[in-house]
DRENTI-113557 format. One line per 10 residues: number of its first residue (from 1); their letters; for each residue x negated, y, z negated of C-alpha. Coordinates in nm, 3 decimals. Layout:
NUM = A = X:Y:Z ~ ... .
// end
This chain:
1 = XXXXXXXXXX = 2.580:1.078:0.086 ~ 2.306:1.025:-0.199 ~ 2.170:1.287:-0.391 ~ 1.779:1.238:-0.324 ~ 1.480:1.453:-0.347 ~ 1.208:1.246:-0.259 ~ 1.138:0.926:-0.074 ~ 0.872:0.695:-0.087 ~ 0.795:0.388:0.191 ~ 0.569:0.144:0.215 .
11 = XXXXXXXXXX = 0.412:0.097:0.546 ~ 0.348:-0.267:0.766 ~ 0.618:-0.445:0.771 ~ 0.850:-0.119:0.690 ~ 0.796:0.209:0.881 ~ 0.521:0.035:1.079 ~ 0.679:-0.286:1.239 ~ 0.322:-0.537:1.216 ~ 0.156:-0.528:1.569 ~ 0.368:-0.223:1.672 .
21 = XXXXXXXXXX = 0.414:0.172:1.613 ~ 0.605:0.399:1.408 ~ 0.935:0.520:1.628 ~ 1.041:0.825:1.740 ~ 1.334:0.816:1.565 ~ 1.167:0.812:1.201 ~ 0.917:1.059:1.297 ~ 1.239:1.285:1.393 ~ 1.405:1.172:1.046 ~ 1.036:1.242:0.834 .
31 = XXXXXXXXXX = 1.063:1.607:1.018 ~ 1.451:1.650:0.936 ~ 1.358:1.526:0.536 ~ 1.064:1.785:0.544 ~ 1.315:2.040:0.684 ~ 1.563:1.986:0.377 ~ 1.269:2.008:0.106 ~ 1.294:1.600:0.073 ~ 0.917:1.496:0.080 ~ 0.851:1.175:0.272 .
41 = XXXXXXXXXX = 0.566:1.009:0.073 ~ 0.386:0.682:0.196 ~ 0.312:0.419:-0.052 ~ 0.050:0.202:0.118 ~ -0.211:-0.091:0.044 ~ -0.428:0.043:0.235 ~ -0.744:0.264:0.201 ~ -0.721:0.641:0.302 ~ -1.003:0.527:0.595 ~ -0.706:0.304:0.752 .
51 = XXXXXXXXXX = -0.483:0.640:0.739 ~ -0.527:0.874:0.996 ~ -0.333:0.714:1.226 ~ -0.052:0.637:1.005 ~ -0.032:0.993:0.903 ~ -0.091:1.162:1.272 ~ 0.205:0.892:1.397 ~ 0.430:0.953:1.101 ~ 0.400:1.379:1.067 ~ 0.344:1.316:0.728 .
61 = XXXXXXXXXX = 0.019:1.431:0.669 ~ -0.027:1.758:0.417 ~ 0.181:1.583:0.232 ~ 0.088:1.359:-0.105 ~ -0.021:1.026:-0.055 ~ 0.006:0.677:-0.268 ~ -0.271:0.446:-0.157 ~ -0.452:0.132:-0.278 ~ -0.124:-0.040:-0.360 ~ -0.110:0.276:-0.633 .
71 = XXXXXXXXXX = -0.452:0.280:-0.760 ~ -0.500:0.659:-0.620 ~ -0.254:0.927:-0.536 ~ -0.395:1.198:-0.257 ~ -0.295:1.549:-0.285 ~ -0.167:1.733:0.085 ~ -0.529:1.891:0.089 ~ -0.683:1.517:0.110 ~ -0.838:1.513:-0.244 ~ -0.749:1.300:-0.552 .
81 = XXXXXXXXXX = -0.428:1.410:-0.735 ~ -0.506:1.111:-0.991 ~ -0.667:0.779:-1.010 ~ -0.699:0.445:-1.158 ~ -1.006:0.275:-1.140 ~ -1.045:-0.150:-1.207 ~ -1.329:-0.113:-1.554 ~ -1.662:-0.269:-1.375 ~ -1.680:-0.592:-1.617 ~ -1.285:-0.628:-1.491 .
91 = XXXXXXXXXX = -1.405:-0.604:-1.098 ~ -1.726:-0.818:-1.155 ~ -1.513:-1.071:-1.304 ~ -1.266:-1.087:-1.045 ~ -1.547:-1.087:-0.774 ~ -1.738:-1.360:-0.934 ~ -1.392:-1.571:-0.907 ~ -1.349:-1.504:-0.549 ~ -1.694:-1.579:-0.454 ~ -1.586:-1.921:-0.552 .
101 = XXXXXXXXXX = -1.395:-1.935:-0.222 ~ -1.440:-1.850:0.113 ~ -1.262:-1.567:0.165 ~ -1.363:-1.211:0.303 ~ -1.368:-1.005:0.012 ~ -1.308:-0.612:0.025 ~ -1.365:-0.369:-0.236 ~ -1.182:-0.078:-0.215 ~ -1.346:0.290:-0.392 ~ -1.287:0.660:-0.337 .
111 = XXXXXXXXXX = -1.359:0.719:0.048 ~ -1.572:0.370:0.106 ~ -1.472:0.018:0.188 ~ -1.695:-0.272:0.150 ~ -1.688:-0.570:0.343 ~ -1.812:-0.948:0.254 ~ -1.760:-1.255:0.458 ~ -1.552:-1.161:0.706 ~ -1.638:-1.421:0.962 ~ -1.375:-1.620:0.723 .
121 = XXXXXXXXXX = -1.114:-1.425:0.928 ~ -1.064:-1.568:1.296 ~ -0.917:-1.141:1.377 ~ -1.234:-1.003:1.207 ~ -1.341:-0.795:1.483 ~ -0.929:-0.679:1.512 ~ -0.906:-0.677:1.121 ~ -1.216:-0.409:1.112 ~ -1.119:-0.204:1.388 ~ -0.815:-0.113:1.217 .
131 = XXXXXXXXXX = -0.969:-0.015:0.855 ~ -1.247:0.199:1.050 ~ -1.227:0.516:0.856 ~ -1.297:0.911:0.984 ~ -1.481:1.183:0.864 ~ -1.638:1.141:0.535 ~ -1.516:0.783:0.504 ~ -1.757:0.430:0.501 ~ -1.706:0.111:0.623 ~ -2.028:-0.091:0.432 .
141 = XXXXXXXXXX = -2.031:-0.448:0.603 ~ -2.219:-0.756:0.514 ~ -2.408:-0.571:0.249 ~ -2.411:-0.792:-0.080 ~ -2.636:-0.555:-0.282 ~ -2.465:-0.273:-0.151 ~ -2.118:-0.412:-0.267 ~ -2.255:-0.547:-0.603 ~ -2.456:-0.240:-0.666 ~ -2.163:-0.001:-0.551 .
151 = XXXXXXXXXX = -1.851:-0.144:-0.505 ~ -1.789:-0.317:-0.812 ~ -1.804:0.019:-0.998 ~ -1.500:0.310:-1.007 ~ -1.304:0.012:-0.740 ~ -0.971:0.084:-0.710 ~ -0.889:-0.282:-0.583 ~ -1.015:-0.611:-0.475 ~ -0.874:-0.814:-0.236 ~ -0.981:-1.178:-0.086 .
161 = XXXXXXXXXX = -0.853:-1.267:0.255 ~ -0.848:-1.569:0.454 ~ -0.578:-1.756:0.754 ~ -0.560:-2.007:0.513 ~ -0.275:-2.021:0.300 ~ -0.399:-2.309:0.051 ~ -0.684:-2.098:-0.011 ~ -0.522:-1.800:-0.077 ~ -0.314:-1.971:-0.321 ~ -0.613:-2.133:-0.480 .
171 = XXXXXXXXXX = -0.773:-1.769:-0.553 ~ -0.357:-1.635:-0.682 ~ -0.410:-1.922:-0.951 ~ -0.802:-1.850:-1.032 ~ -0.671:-1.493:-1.113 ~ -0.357:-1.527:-1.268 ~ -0.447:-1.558:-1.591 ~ -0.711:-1.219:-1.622 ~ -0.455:-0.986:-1.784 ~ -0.476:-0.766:-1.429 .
181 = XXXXXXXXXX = -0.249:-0.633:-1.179 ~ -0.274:-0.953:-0.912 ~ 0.012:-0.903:-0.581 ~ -0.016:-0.957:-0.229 ~ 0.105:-0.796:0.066 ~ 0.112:-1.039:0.283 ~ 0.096:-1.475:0.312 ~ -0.272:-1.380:0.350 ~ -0.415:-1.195:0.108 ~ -0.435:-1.134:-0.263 .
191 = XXXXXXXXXX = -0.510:-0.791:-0.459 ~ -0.647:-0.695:-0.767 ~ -0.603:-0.401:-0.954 ~ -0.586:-0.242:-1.292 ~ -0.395:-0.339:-1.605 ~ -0.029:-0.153:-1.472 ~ -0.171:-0.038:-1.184 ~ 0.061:-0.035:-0.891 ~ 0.289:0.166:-0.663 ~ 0.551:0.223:-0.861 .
201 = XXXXXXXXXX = 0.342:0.357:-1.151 ~ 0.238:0.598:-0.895 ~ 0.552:0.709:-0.778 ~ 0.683:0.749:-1.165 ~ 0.364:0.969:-1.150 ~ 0.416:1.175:-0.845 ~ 0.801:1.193:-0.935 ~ 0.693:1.387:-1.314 ~ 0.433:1.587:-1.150 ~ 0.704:1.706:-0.904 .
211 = XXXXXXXXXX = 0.966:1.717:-1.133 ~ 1.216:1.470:-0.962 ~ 1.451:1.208:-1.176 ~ 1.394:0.894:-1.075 ~ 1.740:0.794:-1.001 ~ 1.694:1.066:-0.688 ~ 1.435:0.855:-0.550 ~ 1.447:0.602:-0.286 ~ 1.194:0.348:-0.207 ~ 1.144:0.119:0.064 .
221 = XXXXXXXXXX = 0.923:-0.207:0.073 ~ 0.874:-0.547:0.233 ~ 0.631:-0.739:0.031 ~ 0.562:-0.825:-0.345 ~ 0.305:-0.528:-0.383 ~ 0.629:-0.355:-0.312 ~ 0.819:-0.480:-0.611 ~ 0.717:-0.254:-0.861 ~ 0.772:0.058:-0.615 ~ 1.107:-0.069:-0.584 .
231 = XXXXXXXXXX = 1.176:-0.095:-0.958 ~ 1.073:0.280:-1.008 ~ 1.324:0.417:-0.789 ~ 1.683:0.481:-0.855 ~ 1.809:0.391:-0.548 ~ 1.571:0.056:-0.408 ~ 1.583:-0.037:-0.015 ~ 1.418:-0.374:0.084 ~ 1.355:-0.407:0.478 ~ 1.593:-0.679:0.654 .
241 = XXXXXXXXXX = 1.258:-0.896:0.711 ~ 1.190:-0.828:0.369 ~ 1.052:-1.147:0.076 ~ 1.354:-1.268:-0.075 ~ 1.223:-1.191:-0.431 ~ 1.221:-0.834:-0.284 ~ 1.612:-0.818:-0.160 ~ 1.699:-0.943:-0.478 ~ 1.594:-0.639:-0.670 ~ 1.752:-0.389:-0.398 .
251 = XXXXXXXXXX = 2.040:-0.194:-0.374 ~ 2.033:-0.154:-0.013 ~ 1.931:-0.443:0.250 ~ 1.799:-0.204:0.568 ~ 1.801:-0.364:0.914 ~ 1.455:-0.515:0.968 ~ 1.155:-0.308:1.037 ~ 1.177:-0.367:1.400 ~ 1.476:-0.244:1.394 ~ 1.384:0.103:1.262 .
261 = XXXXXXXXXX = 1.572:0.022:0.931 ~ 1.374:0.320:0.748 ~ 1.560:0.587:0.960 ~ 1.909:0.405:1.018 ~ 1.919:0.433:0.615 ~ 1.836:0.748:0.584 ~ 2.018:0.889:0.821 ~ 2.332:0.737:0.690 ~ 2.294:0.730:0.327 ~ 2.058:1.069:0.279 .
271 = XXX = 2.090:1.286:0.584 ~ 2.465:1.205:0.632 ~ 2.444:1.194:1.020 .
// end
């Protein structure tokens, strides 16, 4: 059994199997880490308005919170623990390049998402449903001044999407070459943060500010803008239907998300049942 004090997991395509629903079993496994003092901390992509579910599913709300691919940690009471903002002239440059395609481009700030293009996604009315925020979070669509006005300033990400994969590799090249964070979390999408900015500069964060070595850390990912969370943890789990690039860097290979892979590790490896 491994000695670890804290555990961090990324969500789709890890806890969250993609078109399905966080089991049972790892909501029984989050309560029996909570029990043992072992906080269960999500390290997510998305914005704290795409959340509440997560957390009401998962039991894991009141408890901190990496969002934004790392851009913004969230203390238990729901406010900012710490923060790393894209400098405007960084996020006007990057939205200038992805104008240049079409794309739906979101810009991600503290409590507001806005929205441009999104008729170039086919699941836009899907895709918006689930990044409707609650209470004292905004959803601004199809609002250009808005967005250029607002959302280019204090961002904590940009992201282009589109169903097209040749376009989505078109905008990776345009924005390879800016001296920013650039990953993806999926074939569809590509994400722009901060100089360092990512989730495992947030957990190395979270893990001072609570005091925990990082070799008692476990982290578990699926996708690239997993990689880094991977890295910062002493004891790295990629999903079974994780990218390749991502097993490679693991010290643990978890059955697939679908097969609840989160819990079956823990429970072997940290809970010792």
């Amino acid at each position: 059994m491994l000695d670890i004090r804290l555990i961090a997991s990324d969500v789709d395509g890890t806890m969250l199997p993609r078109g399905g629903v966080i089991s049972e079993n790892l909501k029984r496994v989050i309560d029996m880490c909570r029990e043992r003092g072992i906080p269960f901390i999500i390290a997510s992509g998305r914005w704290i308005g795409a959340m509440g579910d997560v957390l009401a599913q998962s039991g894991c709300d009141g408890m901190p919170l990496i969002i934004a691919n790392g851009a913004a940690i969230i203390g238990g009471d729901g406010q900012p623990l710490r923060e790393w903002f894209l400098e405007d002239a960084d996020a006007r440059r990057v939205y200038d390049i992805m104008r240049g395609f079409d794309v739906q481009i979101n810009g991600y700030g503290r409590g507001v998402l806005y929205c441009l293009n999104t008729a170039a996604l086919k699941r836009r009315s899907s895709m918006i449903d689930s990044y409707i925020g609650g209470a004292g979070h905004r959803l601004v669509l199809e609002e250009r001044e808005v967005f250029e006005a607002e959302g280019l300033h204090s961002a904590y990400k940009l992201e282009a999407l589109s169903e097209n994969p040749e376009i989505i590799g078109a905008v990776r090249e345009a924005l390879k070459d800016t001296g920013l964070t650039v990953t993806h979390s999926s074939a569809r999408n590509v994400e722009v943060m901060a100089p360092g900015v990512n989730k495992g500069a947030a957990l190395r964060w979270l893990a001072g500010h609570l005091n925990i070595p990082a070799d008692a850390c476990m982290a578990f990912g699926d996708n690239m803008n997993d990689y880094d969370l991977l890295a910062a943890a002493g004891w790295p789990v990629a999903m079974g239907n994780a990218d390749p690039a991502l097993k490679a860097e693991a010290r643990i290979i978890a059955p697939a998300d679908v097969d609840d892979g989160v819990a079956k590790v823990i429970l072997e490896r940290v809970l010792g049942i």
